[in-house]
Each structure stands twice: as C-alpha cells, then as structure tokens.
C-alpha positions as CSV (number, residue, x, y, z in Angstrom):
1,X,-23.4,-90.3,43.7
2,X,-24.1,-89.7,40.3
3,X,-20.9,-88.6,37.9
4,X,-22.3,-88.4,34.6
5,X,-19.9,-90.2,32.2
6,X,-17.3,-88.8,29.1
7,X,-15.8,-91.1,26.7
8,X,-13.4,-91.3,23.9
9,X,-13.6,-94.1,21.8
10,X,-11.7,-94.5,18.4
11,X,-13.6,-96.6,15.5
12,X,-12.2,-99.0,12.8
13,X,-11.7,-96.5,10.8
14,X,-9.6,-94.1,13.0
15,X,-11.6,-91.7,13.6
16,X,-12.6,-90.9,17.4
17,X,-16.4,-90.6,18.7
18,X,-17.0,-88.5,21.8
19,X,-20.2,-89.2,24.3
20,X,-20.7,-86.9,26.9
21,X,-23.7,-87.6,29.3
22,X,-24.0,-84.7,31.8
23,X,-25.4,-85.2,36.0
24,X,-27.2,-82.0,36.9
25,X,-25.4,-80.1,34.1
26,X,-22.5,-81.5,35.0
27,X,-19.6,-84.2,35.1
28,X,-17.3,-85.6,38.1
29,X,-14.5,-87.9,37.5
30,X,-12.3,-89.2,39.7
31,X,-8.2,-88.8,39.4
32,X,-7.9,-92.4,37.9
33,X,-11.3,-92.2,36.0
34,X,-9.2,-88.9,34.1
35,X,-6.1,-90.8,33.6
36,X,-8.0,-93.6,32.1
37,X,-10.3,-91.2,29.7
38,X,-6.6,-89.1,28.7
39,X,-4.9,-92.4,28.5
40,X,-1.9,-90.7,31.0
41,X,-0.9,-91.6,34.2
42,X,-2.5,-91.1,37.1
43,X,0.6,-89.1,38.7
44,X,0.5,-86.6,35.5
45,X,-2.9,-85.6,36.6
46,X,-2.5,-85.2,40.2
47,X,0.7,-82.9,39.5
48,X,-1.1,-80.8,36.9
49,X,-3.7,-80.6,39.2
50,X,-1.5,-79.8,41.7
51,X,0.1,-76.7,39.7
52,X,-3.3,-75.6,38.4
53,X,-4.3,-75.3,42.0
54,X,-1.0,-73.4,43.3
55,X,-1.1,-71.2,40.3
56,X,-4.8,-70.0,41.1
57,X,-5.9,-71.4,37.5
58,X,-8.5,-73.8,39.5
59,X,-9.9,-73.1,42.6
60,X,-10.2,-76.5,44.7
61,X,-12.7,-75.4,46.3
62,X,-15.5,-75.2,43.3
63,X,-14.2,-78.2,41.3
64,X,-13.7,-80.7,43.7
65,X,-16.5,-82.8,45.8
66,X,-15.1,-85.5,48.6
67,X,-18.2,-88.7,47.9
68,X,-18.1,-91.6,50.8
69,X,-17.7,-94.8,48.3
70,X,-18.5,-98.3,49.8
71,X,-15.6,-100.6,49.2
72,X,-16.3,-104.2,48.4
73,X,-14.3,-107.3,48.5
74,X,-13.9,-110.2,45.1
75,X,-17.6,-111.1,46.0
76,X,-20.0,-107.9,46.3
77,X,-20.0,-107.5,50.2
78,X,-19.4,-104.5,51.7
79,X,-16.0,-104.0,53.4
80,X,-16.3,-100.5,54.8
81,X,-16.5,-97.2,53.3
82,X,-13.9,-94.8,51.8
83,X,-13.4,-91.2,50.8
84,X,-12.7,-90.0,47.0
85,X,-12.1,-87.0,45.4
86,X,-14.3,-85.8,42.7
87,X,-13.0,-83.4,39.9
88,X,-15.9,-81.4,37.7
89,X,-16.1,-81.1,34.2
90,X,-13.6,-77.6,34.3
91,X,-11.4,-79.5,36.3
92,X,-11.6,-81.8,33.1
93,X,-11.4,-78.9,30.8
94,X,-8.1,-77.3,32.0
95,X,-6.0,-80.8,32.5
96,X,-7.2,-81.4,28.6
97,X,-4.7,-78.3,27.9
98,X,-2.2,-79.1,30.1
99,X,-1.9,-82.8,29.7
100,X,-0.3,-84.1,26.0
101,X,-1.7,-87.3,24.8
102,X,-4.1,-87.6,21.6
103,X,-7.2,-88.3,24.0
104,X,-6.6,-84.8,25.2
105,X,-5.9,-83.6,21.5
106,X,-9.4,-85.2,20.8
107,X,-11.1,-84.0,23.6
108,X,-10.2,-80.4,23.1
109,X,-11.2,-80.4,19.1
110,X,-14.8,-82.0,20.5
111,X,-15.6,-78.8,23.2
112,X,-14.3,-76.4,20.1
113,X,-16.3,-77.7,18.1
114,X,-19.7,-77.6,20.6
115,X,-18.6,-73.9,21.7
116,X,-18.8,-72.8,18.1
117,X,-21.7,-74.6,16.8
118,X,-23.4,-73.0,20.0
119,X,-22.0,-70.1,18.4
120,X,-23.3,-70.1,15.3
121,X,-26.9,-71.5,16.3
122,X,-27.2,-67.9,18.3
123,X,-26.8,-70.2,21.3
124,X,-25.0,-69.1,24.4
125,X,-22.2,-71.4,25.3
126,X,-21.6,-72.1,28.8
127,X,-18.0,-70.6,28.5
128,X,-19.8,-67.3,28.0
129,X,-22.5,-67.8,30.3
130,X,-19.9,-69.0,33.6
131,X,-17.6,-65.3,32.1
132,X,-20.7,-63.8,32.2
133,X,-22.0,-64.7,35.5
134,X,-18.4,-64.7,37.1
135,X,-18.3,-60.7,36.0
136,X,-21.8,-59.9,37.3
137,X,-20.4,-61.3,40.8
138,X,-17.3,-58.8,40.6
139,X,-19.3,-55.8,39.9
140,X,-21.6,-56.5,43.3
C-alpha cells in the first residue's frame, strides 16, 4: 500500500526542511515510522494514542487502516505475511501536540505556517474544509 511519506530533516546550518508527499490526499505512517519522524519512542506514541482514543479526541475508526505487509528474511524471500496498523495524517497532527521533542516543535510551526498562507492566498485550508464538512453532517 501506498503511505505517502513526511520528513524532517535539519541542514548544516540548523535550520529544518519539511517534505510532505501526500497518497490520495493523504499520509499513513505506521507507529514506529511516527516515532522515528518525532524522534520519540515508540511506547510515547502508542500511549498518546492510546489516551487520544479513550478521550474521544481521535476516533480509531477513521484514522487507522490494518495493511497485510509481506515479511522477508536477510535475503529478499518472502517469509509469510503480517498485519500493521496504519495511522493518517490527523492521527499525525494530534500526536504532534501531544508528544514534546523539537521534531514535533518543527512539525507544528510547518502546518501553521501552510494553514495561514492558505489563508492569506483566499485558499481554503483543509482544517476548515474537514470543520466544515464535519458540521454539514451534524445538521442532516
């Protein structure tokens, strides 16, 4: 399956460069694939997603997809298949404010910055579009 891809990369100088490349307007990442982008452990992101989804903050059902993933051993061949989660980009979003590490820092400055330039160009950002849509479903 396709994921589409986010990274966080920091130059010589300091400075960090974001690259998002979206799958079907969208991004899936995998627990340790998060972890690795946040630079945090793995267990920090499975217990904030754990709390976002007891709290109602995320619903598991809309941000999570199960992919079959074909395991292979030290040289290519196929040694059966597997089952991983999936988590989608607002699965992404929300552990970036609930997880500390300067990735996350980075990560949140980058959407802020994309949301208001969207802003300003007379652009709809998705936020508002998703709010939108989400309140058109409540009043039918």
């Amino acid at each position: 399956m396709e994921q589409g891809t986010i990274k966080i990369e920091e130059n010589n100088s300091g400075h960090f460069n974001v690259s998002a490349k979206l799958y079907n307007g969208d991004i899936w990442l995998t627990k340790h694939q998060i972890a690795d982008l946040f630079e945090v452990f793995v267990s920090a992101v499975s217990a904030k997603l754990k709390s976002l989804f007891k709290n109602g903050l995320l619903d598991e059902n809309e941000v999570i997809r199960n992919c079959e993933v074909v395991r292979r051993n030290s040289f290519s061949y196929s040694i059966g298949k597997t089952y991983v989660d999936l988590y989608n980009m607002e699965a992404i979003l929300m552990l970036s404010f609930h997880l500390k590490s300067k990735k996350t820092e980075v990560f949140r400055k980058w959407v802020q910055t994309h949301v208001r330039r969207n802003i300003e160009n007379k652009e709809i950002p998705l936020i508002v579009a998703s709010m939108a849509a989400y309140k058109l479903n409540e009043l039918n």
